[in-house]
C-alpha positions, 0 to 999 in steps of 0.5 A: 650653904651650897654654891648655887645657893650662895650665887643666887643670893649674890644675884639677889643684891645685884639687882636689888640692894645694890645702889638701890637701898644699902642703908634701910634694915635687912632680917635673915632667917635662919641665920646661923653662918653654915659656911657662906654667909649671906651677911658678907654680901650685905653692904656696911652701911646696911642694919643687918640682923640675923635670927635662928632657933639656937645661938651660934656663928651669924645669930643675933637674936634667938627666936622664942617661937620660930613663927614669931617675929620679935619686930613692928610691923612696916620695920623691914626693908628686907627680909632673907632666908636661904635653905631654911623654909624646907625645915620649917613644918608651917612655913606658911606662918613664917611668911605672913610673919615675913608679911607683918614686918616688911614695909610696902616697899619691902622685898622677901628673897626666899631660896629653898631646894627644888630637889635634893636629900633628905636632910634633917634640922631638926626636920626636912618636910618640903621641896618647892616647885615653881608655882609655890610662890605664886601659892605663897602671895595668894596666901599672903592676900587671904590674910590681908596683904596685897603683896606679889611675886616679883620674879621667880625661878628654878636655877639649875644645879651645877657642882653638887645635888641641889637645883634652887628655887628662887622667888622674889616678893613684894609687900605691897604690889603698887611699890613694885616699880621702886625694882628695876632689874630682874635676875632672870633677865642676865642669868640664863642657868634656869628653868621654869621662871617667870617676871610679874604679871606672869603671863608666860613662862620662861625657859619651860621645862616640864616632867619628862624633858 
């Protein structure tokens, strides 16, 4: 995992997990440990289970079909995923996946290029841009869930090639005063980002500048 992407996960249990829910369940996608694991950052007292396509180094339980979930609904209070959903051909199926097992007031953190190469695993078909997220939660609510972009942003790069884009949902939007603190309220390394309801857009960067 690059460094920006393991700092912004970093930022995702300061202000979400930490001193808020350090005992409920938290489920990562795309699990198998790349070099930095997101597992280390969660706390001991936490269910943690890791998913993948294939066994290896930070998988617990190896998906028979990578758009189904081997879990009840309402069971997550957490779900992750960093650096996966660019390899994933429907990612869409994953999130209502993602949708299905999340509890009301459960969180999806979702980290996933803006930019970078092309990187095969075994497939490389996606970039994300700052609308995506906002596509992603009008997807969720066609099919039923009432769900929301809590905060979303395009962190800058910094040592290497990849600029991130980082985007926070929530299962059921009603439970969204349950989460305080915004990411981009102490981190300023971002462009293009925006807090629920959305009404402007914060440090705007547009094609050109």
């Amino acid at each position: 995992m690059h460094t920006t992407a393991a700092q912004n996960a970093q930022r995702f249990f300061e202000n979400y997990v930490y001193n808020i829910n350090e005992t409920g369940t938290m489920l990562e996608i795309g699990s198998m440990n790349g070099g930095f694991n997101i597992r280390t950052l969660a706390p001991k007292t936490m269910n943690y289970i890791g998913v993948d396509l294939e066994k290896g180094d930070g998988v617990d339980i190896v998906l028979n079909d990578q758009y189904v979930l081997p879990f009840d609904d309402n069971s997550m209070d957490y779900v992750i995923s960093s650096s996966c959903f660019e390899h994933s051909e429907f990612f869409w199926l994953n999130y209502l996946e993602i949708m299905r097992v999340l509890k009301p007031t459960g969180l999806f953190y979702l980290n996933v290029p803006s930019c970078g190469d092309f990187h095969r695993f075994p497939v490389d078909c996606w970039r994300f841009f700052p609308d995506s997220g906002n596509a992603m939660s009008n997807w969720g609510k066609r099919n039923g869930y009432n769900c929301a972009v809590v905060e979303n942003y395009t962190s800058d790069k910094e040592t290497d090639i990849w600029a991130d884009y980082v985007v926070i949902f929530i299962k059921e939007v009603s439970e969204i005063s349950k989460y305080n603190n915004r990411i981009v309220n102490s981190f300023h390394n971002y462009t293009n980002g925006s807090i629920f309801p959305h009404n402007e857009i914060l440090n705007l960067k547009k094609w050109g500048d």
